[in-house]
C-alpha positions in Angstrom: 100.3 152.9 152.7 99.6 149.5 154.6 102.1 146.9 155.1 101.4 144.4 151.9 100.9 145.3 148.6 99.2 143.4 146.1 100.3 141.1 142.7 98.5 140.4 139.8 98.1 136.9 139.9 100.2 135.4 136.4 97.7 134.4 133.7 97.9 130.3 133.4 100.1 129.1 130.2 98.4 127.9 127.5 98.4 124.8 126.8 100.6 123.3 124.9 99.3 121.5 121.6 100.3 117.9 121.8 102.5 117.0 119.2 101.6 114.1 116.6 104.1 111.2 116.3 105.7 111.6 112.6 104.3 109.3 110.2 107.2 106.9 108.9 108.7 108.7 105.7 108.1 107.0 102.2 109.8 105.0 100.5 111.3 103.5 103.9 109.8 99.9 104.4 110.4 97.2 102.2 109.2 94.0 101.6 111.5 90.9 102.2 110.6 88.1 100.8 111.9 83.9 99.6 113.5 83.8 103.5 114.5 80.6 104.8 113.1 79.1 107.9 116.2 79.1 109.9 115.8 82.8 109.3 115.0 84.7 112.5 114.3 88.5 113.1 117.5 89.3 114.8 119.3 87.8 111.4 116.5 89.7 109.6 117.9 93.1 111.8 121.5 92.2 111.9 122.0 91.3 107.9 120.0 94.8 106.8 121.0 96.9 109.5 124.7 97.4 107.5 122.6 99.7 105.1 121.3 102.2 107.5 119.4 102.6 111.0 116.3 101.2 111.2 113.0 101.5 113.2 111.4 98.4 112.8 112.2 94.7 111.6 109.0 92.2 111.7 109.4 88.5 110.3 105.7 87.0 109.8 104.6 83.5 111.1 101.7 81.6 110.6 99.6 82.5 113.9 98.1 79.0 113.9 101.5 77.0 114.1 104.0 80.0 114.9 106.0 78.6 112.0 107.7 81.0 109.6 105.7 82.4 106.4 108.9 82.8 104.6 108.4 87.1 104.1 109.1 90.1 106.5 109.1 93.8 106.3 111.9 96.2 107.8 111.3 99.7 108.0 114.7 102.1 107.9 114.7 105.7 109.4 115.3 107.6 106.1 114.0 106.4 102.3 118.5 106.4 101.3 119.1 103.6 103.7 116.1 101.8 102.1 117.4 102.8 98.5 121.3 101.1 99.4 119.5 98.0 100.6 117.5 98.0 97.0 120.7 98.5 95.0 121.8 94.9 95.4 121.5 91.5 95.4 121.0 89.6 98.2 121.5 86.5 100.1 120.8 85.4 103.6 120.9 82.1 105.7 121.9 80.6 101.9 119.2 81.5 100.1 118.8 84.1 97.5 116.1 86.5 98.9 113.8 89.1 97.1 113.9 92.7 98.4 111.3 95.1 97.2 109.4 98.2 98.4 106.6 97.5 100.6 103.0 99.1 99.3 100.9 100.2 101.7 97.2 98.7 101.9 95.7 99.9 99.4 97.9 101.5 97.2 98.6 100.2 93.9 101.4 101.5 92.2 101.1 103.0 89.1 104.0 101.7 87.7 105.9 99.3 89.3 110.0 99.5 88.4 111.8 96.9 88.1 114.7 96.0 90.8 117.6 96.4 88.0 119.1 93.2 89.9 115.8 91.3 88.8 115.6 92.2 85.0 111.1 91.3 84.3 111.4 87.6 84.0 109.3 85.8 81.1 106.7 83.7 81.4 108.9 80.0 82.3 108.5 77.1 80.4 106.8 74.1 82.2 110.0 72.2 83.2 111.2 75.5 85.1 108.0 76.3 87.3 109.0 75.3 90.8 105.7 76.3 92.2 101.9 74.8 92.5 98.5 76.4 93.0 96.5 74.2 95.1 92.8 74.5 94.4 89.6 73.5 96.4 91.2 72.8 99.6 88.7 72.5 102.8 88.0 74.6 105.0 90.2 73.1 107.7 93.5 72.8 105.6 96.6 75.1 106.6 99.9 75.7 105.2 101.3 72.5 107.8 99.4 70.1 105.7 100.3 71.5 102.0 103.4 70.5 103.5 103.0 67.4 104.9 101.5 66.0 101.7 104.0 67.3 99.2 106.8 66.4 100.9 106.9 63.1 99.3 107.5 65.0 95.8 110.6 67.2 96.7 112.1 69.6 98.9 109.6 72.4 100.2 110.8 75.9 100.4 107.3 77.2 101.4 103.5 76.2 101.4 101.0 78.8 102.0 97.3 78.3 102.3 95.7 81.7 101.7 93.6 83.3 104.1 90.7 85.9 104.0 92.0 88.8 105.6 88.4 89.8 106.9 87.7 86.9 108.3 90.3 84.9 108.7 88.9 82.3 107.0 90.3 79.9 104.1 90.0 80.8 101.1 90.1 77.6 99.5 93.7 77.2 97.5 97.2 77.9 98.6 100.8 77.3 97.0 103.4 75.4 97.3 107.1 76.2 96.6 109.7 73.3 95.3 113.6 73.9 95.0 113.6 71.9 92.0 111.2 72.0 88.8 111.5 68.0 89.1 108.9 67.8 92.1 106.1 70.1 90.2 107.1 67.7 87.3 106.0 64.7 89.5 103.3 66.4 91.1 101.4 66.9 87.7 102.1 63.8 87.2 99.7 61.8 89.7 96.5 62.2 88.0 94.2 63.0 91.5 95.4 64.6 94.7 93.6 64.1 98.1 94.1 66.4 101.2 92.4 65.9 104.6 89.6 63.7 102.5 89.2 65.9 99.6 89.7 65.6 96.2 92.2 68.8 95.3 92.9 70.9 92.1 96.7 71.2 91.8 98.9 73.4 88.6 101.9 74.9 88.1 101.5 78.3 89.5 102.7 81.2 86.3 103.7 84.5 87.6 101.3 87.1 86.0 104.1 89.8 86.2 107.3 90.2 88.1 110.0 92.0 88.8 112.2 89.8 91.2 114.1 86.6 91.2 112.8 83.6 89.6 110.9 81.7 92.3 110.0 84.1 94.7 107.2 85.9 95.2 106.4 88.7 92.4 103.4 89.8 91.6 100.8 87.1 92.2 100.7 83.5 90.7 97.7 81.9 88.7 96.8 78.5 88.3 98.5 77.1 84.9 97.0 75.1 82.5 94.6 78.3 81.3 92.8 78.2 84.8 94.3 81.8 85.7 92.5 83.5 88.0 93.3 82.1 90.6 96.3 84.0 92.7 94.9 87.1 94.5 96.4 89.8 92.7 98.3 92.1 94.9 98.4 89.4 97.8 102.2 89.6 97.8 102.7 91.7 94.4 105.1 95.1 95.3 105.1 93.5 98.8 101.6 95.0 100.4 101.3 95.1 103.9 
């Protein structure tokens, strides 16, 4: 029999199905939200990263002026971490902060549960509200100008034109935070407000329902006064993202 003999050539390997990356667990992100502006992602990382190890931390800005929006989002590898960050109170760069779980787009929740920390707060009583809906702002107006105008009533702890997520757009009121119920109290008290040339609707802004720390945001705001209505339901409530 001849010198050589011959091999069955080895079939090729099947391929290999590519494996999908894992979807982030539930219950794992929450929302973070009341922050102060001196508050920075890496303070945002270090502060929460005690509870557990996390894969993400993300501390929004205005995209206009790169300022701070005053919310953020961290996401932890397992839900446990998550639930040891929501059994407490807390307080970072001197400010008391509201923690929550983040709700994906949307999702409503069923039911929302209250943070035991945050027992469901009552509707205020006018000389508590520390917050105002602005109403019929132009089209040009962002959060820097909310600010620069009410500064002259109190200290600002945030000022928020809201935005159509779609297009980016205005949509025509915003909010304003105060550390003291004093500045709303002057506010309501000038009988006509003017921003960039144009005659303004301003209220104390009610929370409609919420679960978190006086103040901070819950689950939407309204215009007071009766107008209502007016804070996008859902906007911040549960902490969407």
């Amino acid at each position: 029999v001849g010198g050589t003999s011959d091999t069955a050539a080895a079939a090729p390997a099947a391929p290999q199905p590519t494996a999908e990356p894992a979807a982030p667990a539930e219950g794992t992100k929450l929302f973070i939200g009341g922050l102060s502006w001196q508050t920075t992602e890496d303070g945002l990382r270090e502060y929460f990263g005690k509870y557990g190890p996390m894969d993400d931390v993300a501390l929004m800005v205005n995209k206009h002026t790169g300022q701070p929006r005053g919310f953020g989002f961290v996401r932890y590898r397992d839900p446990e971490s998550a639930r040891k960050a929501l059994a407490q109170p807390h307080n970072l760069d001197g400010r008391l902060i509201d923690v929550k779980l983040a709700v994906p787009k949307g999702a409503l929740p069923a039911a929302r549960t209250p943070n035991p920390n945050y027992p469901p707060q009552a509707k205020p009583p006018p000389g508590d509200v520390k917050k105002v809906f602005v109403g019929g702002l132009s089209q040009e107006a962002r959060d820097g100008d909310l600010r620069q105008y009410f500064e002259p009533y109190g200290n600002i702890i945030d000022a928020v034109v809201m935005m159509d997520r779609g297009t980016q757009r205005s949509r025509g009121f915003g909010f304003v935070t105060f550390d003291d119920p004093a500045a709303v109290t002057r506010c309501m008290s000038v009988p006509q407000h003017v921003i960039l040339g144009k005659s303004v609707e301003v209220k104390r802004a009610e929370p409609k329902q919420d679960f978190g720390p006086p103040g901070q945001r819950g689950g939407g705001y309204g215009g007071g006064g009766g107008g209502g209505g007016y804070g996008p339901p859902g906007r911040y409530g549960g902490g969407g993202y």
